[in-house]
Backbone bond lengths (Angstrom), bond angles and torsions (degrees), N, CA, C in turn:
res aa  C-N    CA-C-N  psi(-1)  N-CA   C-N-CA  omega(-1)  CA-C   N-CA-C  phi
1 X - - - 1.457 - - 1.533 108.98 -
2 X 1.136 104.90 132.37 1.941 105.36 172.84 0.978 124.24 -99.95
3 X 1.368 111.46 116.78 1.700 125.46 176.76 1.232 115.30 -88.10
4 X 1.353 119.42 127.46 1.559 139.28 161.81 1.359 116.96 -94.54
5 X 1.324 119.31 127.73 1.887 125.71 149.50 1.242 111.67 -134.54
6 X 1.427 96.63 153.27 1.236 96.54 -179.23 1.796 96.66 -163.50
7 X 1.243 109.37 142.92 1.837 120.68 -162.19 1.514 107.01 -123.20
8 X 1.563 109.18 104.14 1.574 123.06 170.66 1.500 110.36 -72.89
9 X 1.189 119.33 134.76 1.603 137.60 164.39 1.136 122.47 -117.97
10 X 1.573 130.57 88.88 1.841 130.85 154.66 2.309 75.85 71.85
11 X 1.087 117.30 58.30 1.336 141.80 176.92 1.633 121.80 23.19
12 X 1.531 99.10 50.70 1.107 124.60 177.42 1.469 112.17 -114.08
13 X 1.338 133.32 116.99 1.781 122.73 173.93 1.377 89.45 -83.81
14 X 1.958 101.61 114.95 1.365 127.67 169.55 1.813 113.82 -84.54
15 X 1.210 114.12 -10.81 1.514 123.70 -169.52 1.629 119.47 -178.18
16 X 1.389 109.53 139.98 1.766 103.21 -173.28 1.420 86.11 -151.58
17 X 1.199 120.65 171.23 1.668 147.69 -177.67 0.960 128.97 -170.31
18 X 1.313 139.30 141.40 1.631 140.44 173.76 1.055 119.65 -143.68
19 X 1.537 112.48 137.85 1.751 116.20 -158.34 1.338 81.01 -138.27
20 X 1.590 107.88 152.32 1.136 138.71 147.83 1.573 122.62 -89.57
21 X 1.904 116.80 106.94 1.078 97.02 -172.81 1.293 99.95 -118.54
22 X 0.997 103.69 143.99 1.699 116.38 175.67 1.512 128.18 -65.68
23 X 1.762 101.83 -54.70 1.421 104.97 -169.18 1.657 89.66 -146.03
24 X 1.631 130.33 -175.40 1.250 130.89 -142.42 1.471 124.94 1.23
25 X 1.020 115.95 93.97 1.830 123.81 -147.09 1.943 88.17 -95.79
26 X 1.337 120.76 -46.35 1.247 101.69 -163.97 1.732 102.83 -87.81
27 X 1.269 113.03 -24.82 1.821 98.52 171.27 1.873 114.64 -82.75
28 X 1.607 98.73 -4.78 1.751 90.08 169.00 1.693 79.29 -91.20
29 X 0.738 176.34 -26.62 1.412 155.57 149.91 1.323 134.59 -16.67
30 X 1.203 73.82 -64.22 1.727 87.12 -178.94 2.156 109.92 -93.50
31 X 1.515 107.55 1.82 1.234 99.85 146.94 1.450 124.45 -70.07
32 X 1.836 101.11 -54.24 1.743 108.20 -171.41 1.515 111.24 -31.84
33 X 1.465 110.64 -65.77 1.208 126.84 -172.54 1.357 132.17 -31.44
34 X 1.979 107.06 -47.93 0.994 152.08 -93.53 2.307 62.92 -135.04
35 X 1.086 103.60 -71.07 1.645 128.21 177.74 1.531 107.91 -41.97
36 X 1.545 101.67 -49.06 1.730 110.59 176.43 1.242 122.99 -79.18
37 X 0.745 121.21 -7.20 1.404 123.53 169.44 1.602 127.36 -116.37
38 X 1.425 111.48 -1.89 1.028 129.18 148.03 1.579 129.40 -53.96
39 X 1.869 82.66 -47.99 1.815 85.44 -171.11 1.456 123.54 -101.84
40 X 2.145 95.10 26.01 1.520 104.14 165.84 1.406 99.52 -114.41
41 X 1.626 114.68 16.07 1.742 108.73 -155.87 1.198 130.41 31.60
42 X 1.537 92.41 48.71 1.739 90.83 168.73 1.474 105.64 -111.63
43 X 1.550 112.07 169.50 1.906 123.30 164.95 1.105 129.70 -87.74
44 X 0.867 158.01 115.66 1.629 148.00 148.19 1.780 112.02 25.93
45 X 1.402 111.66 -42.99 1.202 128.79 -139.18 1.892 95.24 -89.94
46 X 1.810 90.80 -44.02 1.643 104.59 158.58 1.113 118.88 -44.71
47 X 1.459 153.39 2.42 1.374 130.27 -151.71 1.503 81.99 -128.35
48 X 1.840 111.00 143.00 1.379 102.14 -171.94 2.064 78.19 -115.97
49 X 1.051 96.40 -38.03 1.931 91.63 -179.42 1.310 107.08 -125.21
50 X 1.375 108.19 161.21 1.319 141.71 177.61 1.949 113.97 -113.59
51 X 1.032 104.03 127.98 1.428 119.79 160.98 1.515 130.28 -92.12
52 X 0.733 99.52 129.98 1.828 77.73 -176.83 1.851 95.27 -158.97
53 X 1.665 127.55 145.56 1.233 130.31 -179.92 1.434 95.46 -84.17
54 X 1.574 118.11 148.01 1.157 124.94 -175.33 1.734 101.54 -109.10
55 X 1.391 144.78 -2.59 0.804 153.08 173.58 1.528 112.53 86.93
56 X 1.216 106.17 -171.74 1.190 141.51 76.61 1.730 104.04 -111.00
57 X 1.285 124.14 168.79 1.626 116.05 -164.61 1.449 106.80 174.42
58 X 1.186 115.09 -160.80 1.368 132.37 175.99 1.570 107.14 -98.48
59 X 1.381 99.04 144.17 1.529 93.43 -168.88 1.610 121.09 -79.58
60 X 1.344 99.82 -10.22 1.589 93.88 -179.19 1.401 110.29 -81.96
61 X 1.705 100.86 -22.24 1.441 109.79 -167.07 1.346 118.83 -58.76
62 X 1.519 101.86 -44.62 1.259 136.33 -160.65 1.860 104.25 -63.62
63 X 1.375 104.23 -54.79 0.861 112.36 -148.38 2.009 102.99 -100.25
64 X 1.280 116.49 -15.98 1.449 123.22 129.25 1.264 131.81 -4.62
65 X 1.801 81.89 -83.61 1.365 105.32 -169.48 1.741 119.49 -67.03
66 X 1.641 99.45 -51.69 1.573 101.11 164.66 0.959 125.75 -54.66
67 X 1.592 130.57 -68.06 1.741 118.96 153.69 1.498 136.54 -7.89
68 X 1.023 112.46 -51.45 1.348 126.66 176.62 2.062 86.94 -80.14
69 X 0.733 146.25 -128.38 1.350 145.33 174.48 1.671 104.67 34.98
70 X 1.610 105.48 -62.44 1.209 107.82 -153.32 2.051 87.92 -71.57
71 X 1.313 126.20 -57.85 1.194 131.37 163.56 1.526 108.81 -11.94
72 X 1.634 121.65 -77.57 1.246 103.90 -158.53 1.413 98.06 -62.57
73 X 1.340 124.93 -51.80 1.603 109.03 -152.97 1.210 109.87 -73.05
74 X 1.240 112.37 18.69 1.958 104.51 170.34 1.697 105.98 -88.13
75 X 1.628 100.45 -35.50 1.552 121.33 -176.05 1.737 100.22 -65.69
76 X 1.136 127.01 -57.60 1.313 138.75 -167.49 1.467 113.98 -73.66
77 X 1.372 125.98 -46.33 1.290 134.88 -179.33 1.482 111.92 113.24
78 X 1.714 115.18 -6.39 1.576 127.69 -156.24 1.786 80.87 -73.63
79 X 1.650 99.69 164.22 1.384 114.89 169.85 1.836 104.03 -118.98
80 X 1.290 119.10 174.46 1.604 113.60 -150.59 1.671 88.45 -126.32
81 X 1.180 103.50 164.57 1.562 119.21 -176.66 1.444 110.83 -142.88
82 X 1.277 127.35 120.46 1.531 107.15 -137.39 1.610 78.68 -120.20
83 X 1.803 138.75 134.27 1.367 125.05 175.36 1.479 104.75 -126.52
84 X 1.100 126.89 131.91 1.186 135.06 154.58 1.207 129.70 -17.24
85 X 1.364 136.50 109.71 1.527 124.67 -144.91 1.827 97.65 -87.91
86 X 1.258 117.12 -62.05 1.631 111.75 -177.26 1.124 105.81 -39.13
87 X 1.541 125.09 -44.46 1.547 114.21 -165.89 2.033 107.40 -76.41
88 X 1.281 99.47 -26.59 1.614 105.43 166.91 1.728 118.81 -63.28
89 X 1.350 105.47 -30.13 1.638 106.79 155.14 1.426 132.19 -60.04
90 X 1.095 104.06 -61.13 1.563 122.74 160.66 1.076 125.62 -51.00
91 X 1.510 133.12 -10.58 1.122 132.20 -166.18 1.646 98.59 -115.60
92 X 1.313 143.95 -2.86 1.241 143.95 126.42 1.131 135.99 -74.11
93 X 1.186 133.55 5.91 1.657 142.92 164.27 1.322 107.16 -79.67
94 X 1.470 102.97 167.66 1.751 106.22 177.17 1.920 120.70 -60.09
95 X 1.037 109.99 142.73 1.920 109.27 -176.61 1.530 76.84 -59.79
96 X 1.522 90.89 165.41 1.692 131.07 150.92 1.846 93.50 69.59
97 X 1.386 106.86 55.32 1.933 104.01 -177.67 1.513 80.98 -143.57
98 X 1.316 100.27 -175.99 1.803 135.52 177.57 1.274 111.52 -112.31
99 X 1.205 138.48 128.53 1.421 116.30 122.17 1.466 127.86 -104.45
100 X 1.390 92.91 165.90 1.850 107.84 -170.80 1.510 97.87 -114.93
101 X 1.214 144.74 117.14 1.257 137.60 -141.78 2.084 90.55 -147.45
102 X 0.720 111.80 110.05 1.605 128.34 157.10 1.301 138.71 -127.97
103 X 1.178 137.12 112.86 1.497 134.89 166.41 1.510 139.11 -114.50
104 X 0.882 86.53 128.49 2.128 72.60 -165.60 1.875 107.15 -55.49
105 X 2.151 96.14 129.05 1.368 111.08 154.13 1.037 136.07 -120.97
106 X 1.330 105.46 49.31 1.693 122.21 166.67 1.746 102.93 77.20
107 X 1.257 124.24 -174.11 1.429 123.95 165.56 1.165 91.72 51.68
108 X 0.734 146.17 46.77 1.954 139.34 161.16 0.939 96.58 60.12
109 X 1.334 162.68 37.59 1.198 144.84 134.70 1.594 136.14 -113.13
110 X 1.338 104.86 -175.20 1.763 99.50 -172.14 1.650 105.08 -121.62
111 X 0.921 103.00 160.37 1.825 104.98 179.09 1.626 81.08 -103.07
112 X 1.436 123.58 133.12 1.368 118.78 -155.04 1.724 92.96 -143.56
113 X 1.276 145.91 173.51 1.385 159.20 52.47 1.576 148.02 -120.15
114 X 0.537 121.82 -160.36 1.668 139.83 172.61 1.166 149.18 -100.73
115 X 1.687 128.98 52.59 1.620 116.65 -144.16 1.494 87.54 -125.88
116 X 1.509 101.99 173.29 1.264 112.43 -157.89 1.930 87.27 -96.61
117 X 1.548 100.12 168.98 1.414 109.86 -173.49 1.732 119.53 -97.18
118 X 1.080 120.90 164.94 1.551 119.64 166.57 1.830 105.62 96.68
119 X 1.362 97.93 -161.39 2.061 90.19 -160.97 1.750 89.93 -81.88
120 X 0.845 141.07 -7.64 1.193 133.32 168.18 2.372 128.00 -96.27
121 X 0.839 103.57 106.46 1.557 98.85 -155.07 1.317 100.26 -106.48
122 X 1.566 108.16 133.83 1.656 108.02 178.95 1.837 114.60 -119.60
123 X 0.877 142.34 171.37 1.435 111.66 157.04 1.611 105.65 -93.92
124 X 1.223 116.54 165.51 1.671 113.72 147.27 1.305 108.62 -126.29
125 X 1.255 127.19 -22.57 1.804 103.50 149.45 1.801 94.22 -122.55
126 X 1.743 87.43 162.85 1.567 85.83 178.16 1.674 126.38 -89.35
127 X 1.147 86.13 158.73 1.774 86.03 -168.61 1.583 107.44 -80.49
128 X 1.005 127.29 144.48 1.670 152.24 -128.64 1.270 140.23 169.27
129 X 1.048 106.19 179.08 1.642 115.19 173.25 1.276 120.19 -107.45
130 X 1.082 127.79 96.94 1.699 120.04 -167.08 1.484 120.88 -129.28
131 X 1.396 119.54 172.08 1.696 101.37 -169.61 1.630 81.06 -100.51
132 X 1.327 116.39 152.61 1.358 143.79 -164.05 1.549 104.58 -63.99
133 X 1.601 123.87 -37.59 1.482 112.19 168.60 1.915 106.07 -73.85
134 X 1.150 126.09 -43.21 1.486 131.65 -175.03 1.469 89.84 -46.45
135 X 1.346 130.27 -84.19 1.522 141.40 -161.47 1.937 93.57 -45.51
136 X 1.004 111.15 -93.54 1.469 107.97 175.36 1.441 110.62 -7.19
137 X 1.269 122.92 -62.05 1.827 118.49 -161.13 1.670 94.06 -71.59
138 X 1.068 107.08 -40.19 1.234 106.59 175.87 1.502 136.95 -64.11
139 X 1.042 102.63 -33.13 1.795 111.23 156.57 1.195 125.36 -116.69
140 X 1.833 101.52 36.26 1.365 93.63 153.75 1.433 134.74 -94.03
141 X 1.476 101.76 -15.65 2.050 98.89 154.89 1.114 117.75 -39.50
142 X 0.977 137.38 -18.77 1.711 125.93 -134.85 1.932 102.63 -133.87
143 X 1.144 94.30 -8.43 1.866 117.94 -172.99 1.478 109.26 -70.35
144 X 0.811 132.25 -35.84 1.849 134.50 -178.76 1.531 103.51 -67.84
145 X 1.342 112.47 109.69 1.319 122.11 -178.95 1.480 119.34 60.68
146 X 1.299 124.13 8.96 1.617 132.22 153.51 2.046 103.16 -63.86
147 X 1.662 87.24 146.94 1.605 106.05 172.80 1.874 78.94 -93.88
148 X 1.935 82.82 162.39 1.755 101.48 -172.96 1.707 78.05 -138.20
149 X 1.787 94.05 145.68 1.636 91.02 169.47 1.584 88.15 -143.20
150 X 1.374 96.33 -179.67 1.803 99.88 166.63 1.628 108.51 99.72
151 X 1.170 127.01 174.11 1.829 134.67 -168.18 1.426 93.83 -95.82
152 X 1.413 126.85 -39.93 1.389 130.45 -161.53 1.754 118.89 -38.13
153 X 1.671 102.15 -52.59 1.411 120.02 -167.50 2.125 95.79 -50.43
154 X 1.325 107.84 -61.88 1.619 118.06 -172.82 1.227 105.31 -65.10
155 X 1.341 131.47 -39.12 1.556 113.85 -179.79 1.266 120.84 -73.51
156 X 1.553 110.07 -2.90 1.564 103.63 -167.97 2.069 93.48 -146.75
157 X 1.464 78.57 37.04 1.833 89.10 171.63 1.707 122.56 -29.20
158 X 1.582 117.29 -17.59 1.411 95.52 -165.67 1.930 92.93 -115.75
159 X 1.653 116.01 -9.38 1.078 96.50 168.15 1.403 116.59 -86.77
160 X 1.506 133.03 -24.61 0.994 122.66 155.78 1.662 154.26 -93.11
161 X 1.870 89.28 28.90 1.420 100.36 179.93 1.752 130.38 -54.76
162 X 1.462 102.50 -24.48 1.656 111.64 -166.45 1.661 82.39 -80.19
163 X 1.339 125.91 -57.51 1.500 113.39 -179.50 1.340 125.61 -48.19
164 X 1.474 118.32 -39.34 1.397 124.81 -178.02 1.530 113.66 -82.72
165 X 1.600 123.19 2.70 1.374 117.26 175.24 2.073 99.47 -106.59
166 X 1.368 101.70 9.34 1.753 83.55 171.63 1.417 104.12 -149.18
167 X 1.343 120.91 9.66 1.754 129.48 145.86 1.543 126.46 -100.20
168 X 1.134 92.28 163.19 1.534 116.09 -165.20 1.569 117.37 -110.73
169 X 1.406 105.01 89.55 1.460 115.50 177.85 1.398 116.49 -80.82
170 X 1.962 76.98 139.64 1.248 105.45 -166.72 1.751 108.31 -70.82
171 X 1.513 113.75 169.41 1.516 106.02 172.22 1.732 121.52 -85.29
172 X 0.738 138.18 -163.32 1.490 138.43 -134.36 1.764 98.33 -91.16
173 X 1.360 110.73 -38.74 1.551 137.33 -168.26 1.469 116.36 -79.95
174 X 1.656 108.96 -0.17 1.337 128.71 160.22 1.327 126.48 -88.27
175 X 1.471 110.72 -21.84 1.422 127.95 -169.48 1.453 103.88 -71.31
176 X 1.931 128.15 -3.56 1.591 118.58 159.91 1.365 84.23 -146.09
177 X 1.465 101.66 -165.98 1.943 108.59 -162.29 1.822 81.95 -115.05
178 X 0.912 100.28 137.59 1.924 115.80 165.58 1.496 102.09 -66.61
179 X 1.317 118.26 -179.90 1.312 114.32 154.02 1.283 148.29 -91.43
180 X 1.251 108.08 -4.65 1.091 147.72 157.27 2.082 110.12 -48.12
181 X 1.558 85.88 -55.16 1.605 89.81 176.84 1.307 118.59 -73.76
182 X 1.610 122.99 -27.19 1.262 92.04 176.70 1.387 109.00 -116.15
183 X 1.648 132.53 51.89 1.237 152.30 122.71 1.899 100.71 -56.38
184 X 1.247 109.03 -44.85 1.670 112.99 -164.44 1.534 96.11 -76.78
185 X 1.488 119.69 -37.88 1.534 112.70 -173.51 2.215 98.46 -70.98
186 X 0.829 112.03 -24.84 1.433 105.06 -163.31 1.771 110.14 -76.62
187 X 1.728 115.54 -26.37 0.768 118.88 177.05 1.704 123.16 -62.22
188 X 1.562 99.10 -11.66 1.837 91.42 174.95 1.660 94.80 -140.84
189 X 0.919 118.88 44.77 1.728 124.98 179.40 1.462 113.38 -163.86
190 X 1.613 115.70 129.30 1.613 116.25 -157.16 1.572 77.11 -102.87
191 X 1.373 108.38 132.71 1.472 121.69 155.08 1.570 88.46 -136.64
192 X 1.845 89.26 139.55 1.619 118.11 177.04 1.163 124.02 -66.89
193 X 1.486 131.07 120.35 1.697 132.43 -164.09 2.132 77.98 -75.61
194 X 1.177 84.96 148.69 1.644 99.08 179.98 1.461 109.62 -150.20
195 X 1.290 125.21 142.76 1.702 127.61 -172.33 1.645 86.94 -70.41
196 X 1.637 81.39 164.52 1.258 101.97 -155.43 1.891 106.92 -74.80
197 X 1.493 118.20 -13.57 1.340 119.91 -172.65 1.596 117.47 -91.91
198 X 1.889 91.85 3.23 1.970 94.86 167.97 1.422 102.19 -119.87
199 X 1.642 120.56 63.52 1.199 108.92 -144.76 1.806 70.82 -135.48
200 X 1.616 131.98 98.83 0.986 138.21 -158.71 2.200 111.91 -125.51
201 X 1.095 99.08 101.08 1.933 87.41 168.72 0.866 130.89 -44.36
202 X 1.266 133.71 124.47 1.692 136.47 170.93 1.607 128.66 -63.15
203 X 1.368 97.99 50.51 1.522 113.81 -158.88 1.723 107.31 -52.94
204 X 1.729 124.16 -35.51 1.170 138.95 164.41 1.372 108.18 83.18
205 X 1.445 122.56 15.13 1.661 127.17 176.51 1.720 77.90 -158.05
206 X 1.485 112.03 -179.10 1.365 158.61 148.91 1.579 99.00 -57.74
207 X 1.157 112.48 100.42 1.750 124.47 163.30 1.442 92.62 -64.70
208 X 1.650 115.68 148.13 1.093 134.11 -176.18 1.933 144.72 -26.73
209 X 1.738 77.41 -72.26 1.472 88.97 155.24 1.618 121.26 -74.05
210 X 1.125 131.78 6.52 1.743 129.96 149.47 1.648 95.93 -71.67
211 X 0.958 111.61 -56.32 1.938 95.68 -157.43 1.457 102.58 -88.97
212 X 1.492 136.10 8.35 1.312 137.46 144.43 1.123 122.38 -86.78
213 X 1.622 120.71 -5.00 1.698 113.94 167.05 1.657 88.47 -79.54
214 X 1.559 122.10 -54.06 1.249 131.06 -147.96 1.714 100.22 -47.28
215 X 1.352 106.46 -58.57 1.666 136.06 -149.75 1.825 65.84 -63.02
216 X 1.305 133.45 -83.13 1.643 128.30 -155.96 1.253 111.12 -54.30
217 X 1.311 142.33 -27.70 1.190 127.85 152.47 1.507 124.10 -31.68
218 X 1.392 88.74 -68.88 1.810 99.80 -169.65 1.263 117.66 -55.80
219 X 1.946 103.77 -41.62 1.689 107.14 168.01 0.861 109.89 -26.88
220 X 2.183 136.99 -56.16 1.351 137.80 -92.50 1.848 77.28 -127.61
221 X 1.756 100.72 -64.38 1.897 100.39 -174.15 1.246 108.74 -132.19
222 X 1.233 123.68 44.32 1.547 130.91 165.40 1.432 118.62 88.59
223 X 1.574 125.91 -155.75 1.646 119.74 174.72 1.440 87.66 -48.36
224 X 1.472 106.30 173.09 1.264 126.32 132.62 1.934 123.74 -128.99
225 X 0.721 104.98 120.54 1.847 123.19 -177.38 1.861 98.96 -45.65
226 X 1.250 104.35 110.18 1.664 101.26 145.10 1.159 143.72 -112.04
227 X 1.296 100.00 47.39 1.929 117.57 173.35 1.822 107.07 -79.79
């Protein structure tokens, strides 16, 4: 799993890092951090905000990472700013480009969209959960001279071959936003500092165990209505 930090000062990034961690993902977490803020001599107590990508992602990733997030700033007093991770990609590439953004989320599908590039980010399709031919037809307007990032395009090589013969893939370190990037997305996009207990992942479907309580319900007494 790849960990990003990175430490804003009076809106300057004074320090960033990225580790590849293999195995205990949330105490190499809370080392990195733990390291960065050491080597500005600051406390926990210093931090008035938190950054953190809200995904769409992997669910352990996701929810790791927020956990730990939601943790310190309960300890610290900081409040969290939660940014959209594709659009935190996009928002360090050159203005006036595309990206085509896919990653594999299990169940045959891709957490998928389409937003435009540079400090200003738009979508042109929305970002989601989609089955890998749907997403493809769907961003294939947008494919002629668009960058592609993410696992999605290679795991599902034959729905996205027409995209992958006239875009330009990105390298491996695009496939999530650093922290760094979405310090860069915040500088031209207002997202609301919010306490840390409405501090929610953009998972964009029903994470697992939701649609395995659901599915045992119905086994048990049929639909059930959520109006």
């Amino acid at each position: 799993m790849m960990q990003s930090v990175a430490l804003e000062e009076d809106g300057l990034l004074v320090d960033s890092s990225l580790h590849l961690q293999t195995e205990g993902h949330a105490r190499g977490l809370a080392d990195t951090v733990a390291q960065l803020l050491a080597r500005r001599g600051w406390q926990a107590d210093s931090l008035d905000e938190l950054i953190v990508g809200a995904g769409p992602g992997s669910f352990t990733g996701l929810r790791i990472g927020l956990s730990f997030a939601k943790g310190l700033a309960f300890s610290s007093g900081a409040r969290i700013r939660n940014v959209p991770s594709i659009a935190a990609i996009a928002a360090v590439l050159p203005a006036g480009g595309r990206l085509i953004y896919a990653t594999e989320a299990r169940r045959n599908e891709v957490y998928g969209g389409v937003v435009t590039t540079g400090p200003v980010v738009a979508e042109l399709v929305a970002v989601g959960a989609y089955a890998p031919v749907a997403f493809a037809a769907a961003a294939a307007a947008f494919a002629a001279g668009s960058w592609s990032a993410g696992n999605g395009a290679a795991r599902y090589a034959e729905a996205f071959a027409a995209i992958s013969a006239v875009s330009a893939p990105l390298e491996a370190s695009f496939d999530a936003p650093t922290a760094a990037a979405l310090l860069a997305y915040l500088r031209s996009h207002d997202v609301d500092l919010v306490e840390p207990a409405m501090v929610e992942p953009a998972y964009v479907r029903p994470h697992g165990s939701a649609e395995q309580r659901a599915a045992a319900l119905t086994a048990q007494s049929g639909p059930v209505s959520t109006d």
